[in-house]
C-alpha positions in Angstrom: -27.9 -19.4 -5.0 -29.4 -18.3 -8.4 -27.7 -20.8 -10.0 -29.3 -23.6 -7.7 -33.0 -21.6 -8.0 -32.6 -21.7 -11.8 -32.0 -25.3 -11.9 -34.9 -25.8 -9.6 -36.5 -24.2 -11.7 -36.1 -25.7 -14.8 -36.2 -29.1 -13.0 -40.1 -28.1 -12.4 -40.8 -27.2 -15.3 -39.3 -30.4 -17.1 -41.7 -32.2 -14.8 -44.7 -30.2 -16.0 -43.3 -30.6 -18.7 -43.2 -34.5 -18.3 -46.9 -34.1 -16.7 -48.7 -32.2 -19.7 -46.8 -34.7 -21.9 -48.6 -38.1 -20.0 -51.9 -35.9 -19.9 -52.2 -35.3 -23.3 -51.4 -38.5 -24.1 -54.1 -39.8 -22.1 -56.1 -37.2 -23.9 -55.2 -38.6 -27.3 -55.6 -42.4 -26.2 -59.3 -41.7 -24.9 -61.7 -41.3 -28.3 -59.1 -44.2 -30.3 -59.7 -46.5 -27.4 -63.8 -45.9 -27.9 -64.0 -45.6 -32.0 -65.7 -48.5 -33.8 -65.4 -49.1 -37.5 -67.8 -50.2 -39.4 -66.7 -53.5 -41.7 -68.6 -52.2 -44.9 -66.4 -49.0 -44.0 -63.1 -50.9 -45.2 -61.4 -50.1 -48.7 -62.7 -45.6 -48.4 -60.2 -42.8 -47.5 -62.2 -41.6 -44.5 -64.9 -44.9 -43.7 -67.8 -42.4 -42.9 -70.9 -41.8 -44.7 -73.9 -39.9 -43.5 -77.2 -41.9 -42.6 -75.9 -44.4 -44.5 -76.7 -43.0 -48.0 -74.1 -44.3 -50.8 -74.0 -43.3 -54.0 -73.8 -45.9 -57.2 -70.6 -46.1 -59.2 -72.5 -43.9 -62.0 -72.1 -40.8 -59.6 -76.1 -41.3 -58.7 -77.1 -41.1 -55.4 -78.4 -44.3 -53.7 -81.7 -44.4 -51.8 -82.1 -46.6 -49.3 -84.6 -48.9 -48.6 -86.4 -47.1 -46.6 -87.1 -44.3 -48.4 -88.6 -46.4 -51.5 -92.4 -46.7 -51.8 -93.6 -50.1 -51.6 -95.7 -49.7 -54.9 -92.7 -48.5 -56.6 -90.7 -51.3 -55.3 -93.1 -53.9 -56.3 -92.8 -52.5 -59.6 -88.5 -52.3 -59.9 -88.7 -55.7 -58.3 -91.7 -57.9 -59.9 -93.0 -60.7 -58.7 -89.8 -62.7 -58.2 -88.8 -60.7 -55.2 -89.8 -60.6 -52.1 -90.5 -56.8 -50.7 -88.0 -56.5 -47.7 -89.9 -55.9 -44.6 -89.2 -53.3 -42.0 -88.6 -55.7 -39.5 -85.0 -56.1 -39.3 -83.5 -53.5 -41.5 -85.4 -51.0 -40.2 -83.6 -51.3 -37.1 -80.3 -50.5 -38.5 -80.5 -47.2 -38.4 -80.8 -46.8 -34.6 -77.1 -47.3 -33.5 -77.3 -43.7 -35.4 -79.3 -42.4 -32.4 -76.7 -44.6 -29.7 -73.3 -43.7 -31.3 -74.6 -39.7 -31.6 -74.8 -40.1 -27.6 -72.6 -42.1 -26.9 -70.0 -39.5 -28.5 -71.3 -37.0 -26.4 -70.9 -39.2 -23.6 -67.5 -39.7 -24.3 -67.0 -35.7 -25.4 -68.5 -34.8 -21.9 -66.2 -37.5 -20.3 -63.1 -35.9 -21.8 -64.0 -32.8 -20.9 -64.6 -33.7 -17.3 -61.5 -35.6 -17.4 -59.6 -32.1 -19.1 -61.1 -30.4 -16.4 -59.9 -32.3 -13.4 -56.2 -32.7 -15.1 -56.3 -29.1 -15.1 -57.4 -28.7 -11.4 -54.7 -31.6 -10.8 -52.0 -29.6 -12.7 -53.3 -26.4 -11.1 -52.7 -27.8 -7.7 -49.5 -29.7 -8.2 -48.3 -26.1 -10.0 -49.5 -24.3 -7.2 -48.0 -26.8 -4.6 -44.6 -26.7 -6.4 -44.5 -23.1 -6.6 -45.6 -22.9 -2.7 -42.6 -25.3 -2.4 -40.1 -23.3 -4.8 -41.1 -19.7 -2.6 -40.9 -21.5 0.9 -37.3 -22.8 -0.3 -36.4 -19.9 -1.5 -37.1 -17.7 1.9 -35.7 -20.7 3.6 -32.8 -20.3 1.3 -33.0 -16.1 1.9 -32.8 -16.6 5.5 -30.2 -18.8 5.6 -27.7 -16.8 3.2 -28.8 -13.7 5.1 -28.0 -15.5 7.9 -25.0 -17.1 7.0 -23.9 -13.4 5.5 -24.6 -11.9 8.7 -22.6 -14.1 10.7 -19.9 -13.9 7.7 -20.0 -10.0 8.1 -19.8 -10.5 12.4 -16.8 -12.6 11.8 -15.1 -10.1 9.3 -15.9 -7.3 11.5 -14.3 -9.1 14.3 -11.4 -10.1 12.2 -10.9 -6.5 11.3 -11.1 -5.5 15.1 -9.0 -7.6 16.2 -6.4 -6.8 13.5 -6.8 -3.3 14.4 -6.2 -4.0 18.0 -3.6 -5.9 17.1 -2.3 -2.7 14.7 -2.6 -0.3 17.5 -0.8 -2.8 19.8 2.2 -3.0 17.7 1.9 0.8 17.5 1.8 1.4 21.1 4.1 -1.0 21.6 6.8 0.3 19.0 5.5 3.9 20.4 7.0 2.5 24.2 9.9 0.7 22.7 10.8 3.9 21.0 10.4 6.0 23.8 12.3 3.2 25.8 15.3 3.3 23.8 15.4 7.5 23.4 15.2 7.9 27.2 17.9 5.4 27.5 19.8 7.2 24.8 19.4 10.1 26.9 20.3 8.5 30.0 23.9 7.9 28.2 24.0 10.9 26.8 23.7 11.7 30.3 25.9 9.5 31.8 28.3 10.1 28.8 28.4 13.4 29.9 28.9 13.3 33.2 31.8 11.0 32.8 33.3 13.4 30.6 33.1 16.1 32.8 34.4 14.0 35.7 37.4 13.1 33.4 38.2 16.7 32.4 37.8 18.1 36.3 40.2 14.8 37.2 43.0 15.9 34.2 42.6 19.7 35.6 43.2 18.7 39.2 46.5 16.2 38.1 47.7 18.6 35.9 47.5 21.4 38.5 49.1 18.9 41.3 51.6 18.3 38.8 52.4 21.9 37.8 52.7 22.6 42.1 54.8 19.7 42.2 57.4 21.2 39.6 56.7 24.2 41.2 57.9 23.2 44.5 61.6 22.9 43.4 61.6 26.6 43.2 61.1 29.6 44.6 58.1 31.5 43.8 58.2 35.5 44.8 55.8 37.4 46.7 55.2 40.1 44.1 52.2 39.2 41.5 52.6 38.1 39.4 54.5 35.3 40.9 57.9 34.6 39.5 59.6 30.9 40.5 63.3 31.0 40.7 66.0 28.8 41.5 69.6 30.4 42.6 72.8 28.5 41.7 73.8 28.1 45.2 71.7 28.0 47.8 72.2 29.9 51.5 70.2 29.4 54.5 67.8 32.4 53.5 67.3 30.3 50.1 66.8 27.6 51.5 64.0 28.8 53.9 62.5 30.7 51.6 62.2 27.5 49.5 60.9 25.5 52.1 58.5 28.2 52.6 57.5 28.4 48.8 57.2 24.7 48.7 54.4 24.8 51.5 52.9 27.7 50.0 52.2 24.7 46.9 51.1 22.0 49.1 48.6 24.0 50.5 47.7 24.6 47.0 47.5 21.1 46.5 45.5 20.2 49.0 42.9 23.0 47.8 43.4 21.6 44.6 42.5 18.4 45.6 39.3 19.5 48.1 38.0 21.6 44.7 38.2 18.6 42.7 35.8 16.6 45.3 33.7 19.3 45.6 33.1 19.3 42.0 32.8 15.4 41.9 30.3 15.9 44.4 28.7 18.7 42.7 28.2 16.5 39.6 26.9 13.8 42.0 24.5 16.2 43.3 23.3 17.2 39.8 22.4 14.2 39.1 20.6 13.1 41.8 18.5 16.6 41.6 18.3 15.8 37.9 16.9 11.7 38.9 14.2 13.3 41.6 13.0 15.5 39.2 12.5 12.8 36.7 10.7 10.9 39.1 8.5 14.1 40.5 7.9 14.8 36.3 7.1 10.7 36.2 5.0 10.9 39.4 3.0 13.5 37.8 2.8 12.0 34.1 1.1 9.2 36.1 -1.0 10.7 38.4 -2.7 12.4 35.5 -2.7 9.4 33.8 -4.5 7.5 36.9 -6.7 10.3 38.2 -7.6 11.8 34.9 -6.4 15.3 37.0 -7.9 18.5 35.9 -5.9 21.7 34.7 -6.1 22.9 38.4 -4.2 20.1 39.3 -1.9 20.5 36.5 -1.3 23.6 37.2 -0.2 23.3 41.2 2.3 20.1 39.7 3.9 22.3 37.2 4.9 25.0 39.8 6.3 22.8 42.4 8.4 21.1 39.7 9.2 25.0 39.0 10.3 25.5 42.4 12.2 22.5 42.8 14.2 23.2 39.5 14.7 26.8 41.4 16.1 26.1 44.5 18.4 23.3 42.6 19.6 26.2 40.4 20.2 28.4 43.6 22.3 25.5 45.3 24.1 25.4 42.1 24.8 29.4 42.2 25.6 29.3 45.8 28.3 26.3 45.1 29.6 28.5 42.9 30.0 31.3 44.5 31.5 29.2 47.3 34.3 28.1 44.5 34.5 31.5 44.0 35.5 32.4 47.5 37.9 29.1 47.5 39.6 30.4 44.3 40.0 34.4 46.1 41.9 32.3 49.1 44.1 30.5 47.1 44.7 33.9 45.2 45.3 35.1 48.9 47.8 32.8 49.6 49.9 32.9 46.1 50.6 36.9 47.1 51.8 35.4 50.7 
Protein backbone atom coordinates (compact mmCIF):
# COMPACT_ATOMS: atom_id res chain seq x y z
CA UNK A 1 0.00 0.00 0.00
CA UNK A 2 2.88 2.53 0.62
CA UNK A 3 4.43 1.50 -2.26
CA UNK A 4 1.25 2.25 -4.53
CA UNK A 5 0.71 5.78 -2.36
CA UNK A 6 4.32 6.70 -3.15
CA UNK A 7 3.97 6.21 -6.70
CA UNK A 8 0.81 8.11 -6.65
CA UNK A 9 2.50 10.39 -5.27
CA UNK A 10 5.28 11.02 -7.35
CA UNK A 11 2.94 10.52 -10.37
CA UNK A 12 1.29 13.99 -9.08
CA UNK A 13 4.00 15.59 -8.60
CA UNK A 14 5.52 14.75 -12.12
CA UNK A 15 2.32 16.31 -13.39
CA UNK A 16 2.81 19.51 -11.49
CA UNK A 17 5.69 19.12 -12.39
CA UNK A 18 4.71 18.93 -16.12
CA UNK A 19 2.02 21.84 -15.23
CA UNK A 20 4.58 24.52 -13.85
CA UNK A 21 6.84 23.50 -16.76
CA UNK A 22 3.89 24.49 -19.65
CA UNK A 23 3.10 27.63 -17.30
CA UNK A 24 6.24 28.98 -17.25
CA UNK A 25 6.65 28.53 -20.62
CA UNK A 26 3.72 30.40 -21.32
CA UNK A 27 5.26 32.91 -18.98
CA UNK A 28 8.47 33.18 -20.97
CA UNK A 29 6.55 33.21 -24.49
CA UNK A 30 4.35 36.22 -23.45
CA UNK A 31 6.73 39.66 -23.43
CA UNK A 32 8.93 37.88 -26.81
CA UNK A 33 5.64 37.49 -28.55
CA UNK A 34 4.87 41.48 -27.73
CA UNK A 35 8.68 43.00 -28.14
CA UNK A 36 9.36 45.22 -31.19
CA UNK A 37 12.70 46.13 -32.39
CA UNK A 38 13.56 49.11 -33.67
CA UNK A 39 15.45 48.83 -37.33
CA UNK A 40 18.00 51.68 -36.49
CA UNK A 41 18.50 49.29 -33.34
CA UNK A 42 20.32 46.50 -35.58
CA UNK A 43 24.24 46.09 -35.48
CA UNK A 44 24.33 47.17 -30.99
CA UNK A 45 24.88 44.54 -28.25
CA UNK A 46 21.58 45.48 -26.43
CA UNK A 47 19.46 47.72 -29.32
CA UNK A 48 18.17 50.25 -26.63
CA UNK A 49 18.92 53.74 -26.13
CA UNK A 50 17.15 56.15 -23.80
CA UNK A 51 14.95 58.99 -25.52
CA UNK A 52 16.68 58.41 -28.32
CA UNK A 53 19.94 60.26 -27.45
CA UNK A 54 23.14 58.78 -29.36
CA UNK A 55 26.30 59.68 -28.95
CA UNK A 56 28.88 60.58 -32.09
CA UNK A 57 31.72 58.23 -32.78
CA UNK A 58 34.11 60.98 -30.98
CA UNK A 59 32.55 59.73 -27.54
CA UNK A 60 30.38 63.23 -27.69
CA UNK A 61 26.96 63.09 -26.85
CA UNK A 62 24.42 63.84 -29.65
CA UNK A 63 21.57 66.26 -29.25
CA UNK A 64 18.74 65.82 -30.96
CA UNK A 65 16.85 67.99 -32.96
CA UNK A 66 14.74 69.04 -30.74
CA UNK A 67 16.64 70.27 -28.19
CA UNK A 68 18.73 72.66 -30.71
CA UNK A 69 17.68 76.43 -30.82
CA UNK A 70 16.46 77.45 -34.09
CA UNK A 71 18.95 80.47 -34.06
CA UNK A 72 21.73 78.24 -33.36
CA UNK A 73 20.66 75.98 -36.05
CA UNK A 74 20.41 78.53 -38.67
CA UNK A 75 23.74 79.36 -37.86
CA UNK A 76 25.51 75.38 -37.96
CA UNK A 77 23.34 75.01 -40.96
CA UNK A 78 23.48 78.43 -43.26
CA UNK A 79 21.47 79.27 -45.69
CA UNK A 80 21.62 76.02 -47.79
CA UNK A 81 19.54 74.09 -45.37
CA UNK A 82 16.33 74.07 -44.69
CA UNK A 83 15.49 74.27 -40.68
CA UNK A 84 13.59 70.86 -40.01
CA UNK A 85 10.17 71.66 -38.81
CA UNK A 86 8.46 70.15 -35.84
CA UNK A 87 5.89 68.76 -37.87
CA UNK A 88 6.83 65.30 -38.43
CA UNK A 89 9.79 64.61 -36.37
CA UNK A 90 8.37 65.97 -33.54
CA UNK A 91 6.05 63.21 -33.39
CA UNK A 92 8.55 60.52 -33.07
CA UNK A 93 8.97 60.73 -29.81
CA UNK A 94 5.45 59.78 -28.77
CA UNK A 95 5.54 55.89 -29.33
CA UNK A 96 7.87 56.66 -26.02
CA UNK A 97 4.65 57.56 -24.13
CA UNK A 98 2.64 54.27 -26.05
CA UNK A 99 5.38 51.58 -25.65
CA UNK A 100 5.96 52.91 -21.61
CA UNK A 101 2.04 51.82 -21.33
CA UNK A 102 1.79 49.44 -23.34
CA UNK A 103 4.61 47.60 -21.18
CA UNK A 104 2.68 48.06 -18.31
CA UNK A 105 -0.25 46.80 -19.98
CA UNK A 106 1.43 43.79 -20.79
CA UNK A 107 3.36 43.67 -17.12
CA UNK A 108 -0.22 43.97 -15.56
CA UNK A 109 -1.48 41.26 -18.12
CA UNK A 110 1.25 38.80 -16.99
CA UNK A 111 0.64 39.31 -13.64
CA UNK A 112 -3.07 38.68 -13.92
CA UNK A 113 -2.24 35.86 -15.98
CA UNK A 114 0.56 34.63 -12.99
CA UNK A 115 -2.18 35.11 -10.73
CA UNK A 116 -4.87 32.99 -12.21
CA UNK A 117 -2.23 30.08 -13.05
CA UNK A 118 -1.55 30.16 -9.54
CA UNK A 119 -5.30 30.00 -8.48
CA UNK A 120 -5.51 27.24 -11.41
CA UNK A 121 -2.47 25.30 -9.92
CA UNK A 122 -3.84 26.07 -6.40
CA UNK A 123 -7.07 24.35 -7.22
CA UNK A 124 -5.85 21.47 -9.39
CA UNK A 125 -3.21 20.88 -6.23
CA UNK A 126 -5.89 21.13 -3.86
CA UNK A 127 -8.25 18.87 -5.97
CA UNK A 128 -5.44 16.26 -6.46
CA UNK A 129 -4.61 16.26 -2.90
CA UNK A 130 -8.55 15.95 -2.03
CA UNK A 131 -8.25 13.03 -4.45
CA UNK A 132 -4.86 11.47 -3.03
CA UNK A 133 -6.59 11.73 0.87
CA UNK A 134 -10.12 10.30 -0.32
CA UNK A 135 -8.09 7.38 -1.96
CA UNK A 136 -6.12 6.93 0.55
CA UNK A 137 -9.12 6.46 3.38
CA UNK A 138 -10.82 4.52 0.62
CA UNK A 139 -7.69 2.59 0.46
CA UNK A 140 -7.55 2.53 4.72
CA UNK A 141 -10.84 1.16 4.78
CA UNK A 142 -10.52 -1.32 2.46
CA UNK A 143 -7.17 -2.88 3.92
CA UNK A 144 -8.73 -2.44 7.39
CA UNK A 145 -11.37 -4.10 6.05
CA UNK A 146 -9.84 -6.72 4.12
CA UNK A 147 -7.45 -7.27 7.43
CA UNK A 148 -10.42 -7.60 9.51
CA UNK A 149 -11.95 -10.17 7.50
CA UNK A 150 -8.32 -11.71 7.09
CA UNK A 151 -8.00 -11.76 10.98
CA UNK A 152 -12.06 -13.38 11.18
CA UNK A 153 -10.84 -15.98 8.83
CA UNK A 154 -7.58 -16.81 10.75
CA UNK A 155 -9.32 -16.79 13.90
CA UNK A 156 -11.78 -19.22 12.53
CA UNK A 157 -9.05 -21.25 10.99
CA UNK A 158 -7.44 -21.39 14.38
CA UNK A 159 -10.79 -22.47 15.99
CA UNK A 160 -11.48 -24.85 14.00
CA UNK A 161 -8.05 -26.43 14.24
CA UNK A 162 -8.35 -26.33 17.79
CA UNK A 163 -11.68 -28.09 17.72
CA UNK A 164 -10.25 -30.25 15.52
CA UNK A 165 -7.10 -30.67 18.23
CA UNK A 166 -9.37 -31.35 21.09
CA UNK A 167 -11.40 -33.75 18.91
CA UNK A 168 -8.43 -35.90 18.16
CA UNK A 169 -7.75 -35.60 21.82
CA UNK A 170 -10.99 -36.65 23.06
CA UNK A 171 -11.11 -39.01 20.61
CA UNK A 172 -7.62 -40.67 21.33
CA UNK A 173 -8.71 -39.93 25.18
CA UNK A 174 -11.95 -42.57 24.35
CA UNK A 175 -9.92 -44.86 22.16
CA UNK A 176 -7.50 -45.11 25.00
CA UNK A 177 -9.90 -45.66 27.52
CA UNK A 178 -11.60 -48.14 25.02
CA UNK A 179 -8.78 -50.34 24.60
CA UNK A 180 -7.58 -50.25 28.65
CA UNK A 181 -11.13 -51.32 29.71
CA UNK A 182 -11.04 -53.94 27.07
CA UNK A 183 -7.59 -54.86 28.36
CA UNK A 184 -9.14 -55.24 31.52
CA UNK A 185 -11.98 -57.09 30.41
CA UNK A 186 -9.24 -59.90 29.28
CA UNK A 187 -7.36 -59.52 32.07
CA UNK A 188 -10.65 -60.36 33.40
CA UNK A 189 -11.70 -62.95 31.39
CA UNK A 190 -8.01 -64.23 31.36
CA UNK A 191 -8.43 -64.66 34.79
CA UNK A 192 -11.32 -66.23 35.13
CA UNK A 193 -10.40 -68.86 32.71
CA UNK A 194 -7.42 -69.56 34.58
CA UNK A 195 -9.13 -70.13 37.64
CA UNK A 196 -11.75 -72.30 35.94
CA UNK A 197 -8.76 -74.36 34.54
CA UNK A 198 -6.95 -74.74 37.85
CA UNK A 199 -10.50 -75.69 39.85
CA UNK A 200 -11.16 -78.26 36.60
CA UNK A 201 -7.25 -79.85 37.03
CA UNK A 202 -7.95 -79.94 41.08
CA UNK A 203 -11.31 -81.75 40.62
CA UNK A 204 -9.61 -84.48 37.78
CA UNK A 205 -6.75 -84.92 39.71
CA UNK A 206 -8.82 -85.58 42.92
CA UNK A 207 -11.33 -88.04 40.82
CA UNK A 208 -8.29 -89.51 39.63
CA UNK A 209 -6.43 -89.91 42.96
CA UNK A 210 -10.24 -91.67 44.39
CA UNK A 211 -10.15 -93.62 41.43
CA UNK A 212 -6.70 -95.24 42.29
CA UNK A 213 -7.85 -95.14 45.62
CA UNK A 214 -10.70 -97.39 45.06
CA UNK A 215 -8.48 -100.44 44.32
CA UNK A 216 -7.69 -100.44 48.00
CA UNK A 217 -8.59 -100.44 51.23
CA UNK A 218 -8.47 -97.37 53.08
CA UNK A 219 -8.68 -97.74 57.25
CA UNK A 220 -10.92 -96.08 59.50
CA UNK A 221 -8.21 -94.74 61.79
CA UNK A 222 -6.87 -90.98 60.61
CA UNK A 223 -4.98 -90.71 59.16
CA UNK A 224 -6.30 -93.02 56.55
CA UNK A 225 -3.98 -95.68 55.47
CA UNK A 226 -5.04 -97.70 51.89
CA UNK A 227 -3.97 -101.18 51.79
CA UNK A 228 -4.29 -103.99 49.62
CA UNK A 229 -3.86 -107.82 51.15
CA UNK A 230 -2.27 -110.46 48.91
CA UNK A 231 -5.30 -112.66 49.08
CA UNK A 232 -8.46 -111.47 49.54
CA UNK A 233 -11.32 -113.14 52.00
CA UNK A 234 -14.90 -112.29 52.14
CA UNK A 235 -14.19 -109.67 55.06
CA UNK A 236 -11.54 -108.12 52.47
CA UNK A 237 -13.53 -108.08 49.99
CA UNK A 238 -16.47 -106.28 51.79
CA UNK A 239 -14.45 -104.04 53.38
CA UNK A 240 -13.12 -103.03 49.92
CA UNK A 241 -16.40 -102.69 48.41
CA UNK A 242 -17.10 -100.56 51.33
CA UNK A 243 -13.83 -98.41 50.91
CA UNK A 244 -14.51 -98.09 47.24
CA UNK A 245 -18.02 -96.37 47.99
CA UNK A 246 -16.62 -94.42 50.71
CA UNK A 247 -14.51 -92.79 47.32
CA UNK A 248 -17.32 -92.45 45.05
CA UNK A 249 -19.11 -90.50 47.41
CA UNK A 250 -16.06 -88.54 47.43
CA UNK A 251 -16.26 -88.20 43.93
CA UNK A 252 -19.37 -87.12 43.64
CA UNK A 253 -18.67 -84.24 46.29
CA UNK A 254 -15.80 -83.67 44.35
CA UNK A 255 -17.48 -83.19 41.48
CA UNK A 256 -20.72 -80.98 43.19
CA UNK A 257 -17.57 -78.64 44.75
CA UNK A 258 -16.19 -78.15 41.39
CA UNK A 259 -19.73 -76.75 39.98
CA UNK A 260 -20.26 -74.83 42.85
CA UNK A 261 -17.06 -73.06 42.29
CA UNK A 262 -17.73 -72.81 38.43
CA UNK A 263 -20.85 -71.31 39.50
CA UNK A 264 -19.29 -69.19 42.11
CA UNK A 265 -16.93 -67.65 39.45
CA UNK A 266 -20.09 -67.24 37.28
CA UNK A 267 -21.64 -65.39 39.94
CA UNK A 268 -18.63 -63.16 40.42
CA UNK A 269 -18.72 -62.02 37.44
CA UNK A 270 -22.06 -61.27 36.91
CA UNK A 271 -21.91 -59.22 40.43
CA UNK A 272 -18.67 -57.78 39.02
CA UNK A 273 -20.80 -56.79 35.28
CA UNK A 274 -23.85 -55.14 37.43
CA UNK A 275 -21.65 -53.20 39.26
CA UNK A 276 -19.98 -51.95 36.19
CA UNK A 277 -23.12 -51.02 34.86
CA UNK A 278 -24.61 -49.39 38.39
CA UNK A 279 -20.72 -47.40 38.42
CA UNK A 280 -21.62 -46.64 34.40
CA UNK A 281 -25.22 -45.70 35.31
CA UNK A 282 -23.97 -43.33 37.72
CA UNK A 283 -20.89 -41.89 35.58
CA UNK A 284 -23.79 -40.99 33.26
CA UNK A 285 -26.35 -39.69 35.26
CA UNK A 286 -23.84 -37.20 36.60
CA UNK A 287 -22.78 -36.59 33.32
CA UNK A 288 -26.64 -35.88 32.06
CA UNK A 289 -28.10 -34.30 35.14
CA UNK A 290 -25.01 -32.36 36.19
CA UNK A 291 -25.91 -34.15 39.87
CA UNK A 292 -24.84 -32.36 42.96
CA UNK A 293 -22.50 -33.93 45.81
CA UNK A 294 -25.82 -34.98 47.62
CA UNK A 295 -26.54 -37.07 44.88
CA UNK A 296 -23.13 -38.24 44.63
CA UNK A 297 -23.06 -39.07 47.74
CA UNK A 298 -26.46 -41.43 48.13
CA UNK A 299 -24.82 -43.29 44.50
CA UNK A 300 -21.54 -44.00 46.18
CA UNK A 301 -23.19 -45.73 49.27
CA UNK A 302 -25.49 -47.98 47.40
CA UNK A 303 -22.63 -48.99 45.16
CA UNK A 304 -21.04 -49.62 48.82
CA UNK A 305 -23.73 -51.77 49.86
CA UNK A 306 -24.05 -53.64 46.84
CA UNK A 307 -20.22 -54.48 46.82
CA UNK A 308 -21.22 -55.54 50.63
CA UNK A 309 -23.67 -57.93 50.44
CA UNK A 310 -21.65 -59.46 47.18
CA UNK A 311 -18.71 -59.84 49.64
CA UNK A 312 -21.09 -61.47 52.32
CA UNK A 313 -22.51 -64.04 49.58
CA UNK A 314 -18.99 -64.65 48.82
CA UNK A 315 -18.22 -65.33 52.77
CA UNK A 316 -21.29 -67.34 53.19
CA UNK A 317 -20.28 -69.61 49.97
CA UNK A 318 -17.43 -70.12 51.72
CA UNK A 319 -18.32 -71.03 54.67
CA UNK A 320 -20.76 -73.38 52.97
CA UNK A 321 -17.46 -75.06 51.26
CA UNK A 322 -16.30 -75.14 54.56
CA UNK A 323 -19.11 -77.17 56.01
CA UNK A 324 -18.89 -79.48 52.57
CA UNK A 325 -15.09 -80.04 53.24
CA UNK A 326 -16.00 -81.02 57.48
CA UNK A 327 -18.52 -83.73 55.72
CA UNK A 328 -16.24 -85.19 53.55
CA UNK A 329 -13.73 -85.14 56.55
CA UNK A 330 -16.76 -86.94 58.26
CA UNK A 331 -16.99 -89.49 56.01
CA UNK A 332 -13.05 -90.30 55.40
CA UNK A 333 -13.02 -91.31 59.41
CA UNK A 334 -16.29 -93.70 58.45
Amino acid sequence: MADTLQKEIEEAQEKLRSIDGNINSLNGRLPGALKRRNPSEVGHEDGKFDNFQRRSLDGRRRESIDNVPAKRTRDDFGDDFEVPKKSLASQVVMPAIETKSRDAAITEMRDKEIKEVKQRNRRLFGSLLVGTLQRFQKDTKKIATAEKAQAEKVAEVEKRLEEEKRGDKEKERQERAALMNERREQEKKLKELTRKKALIQYAEEKTNHYKRLQNFIGTKTTPTIFFLPAKHTLQSLELLKNSASTLETLIEARKAELERDLAAGEREREEEEEMKEVKSMVRRRGDDDGINGDESENEKEEVEEVEKESHVEVRLEGEEEEEEKEGEMEIKLE
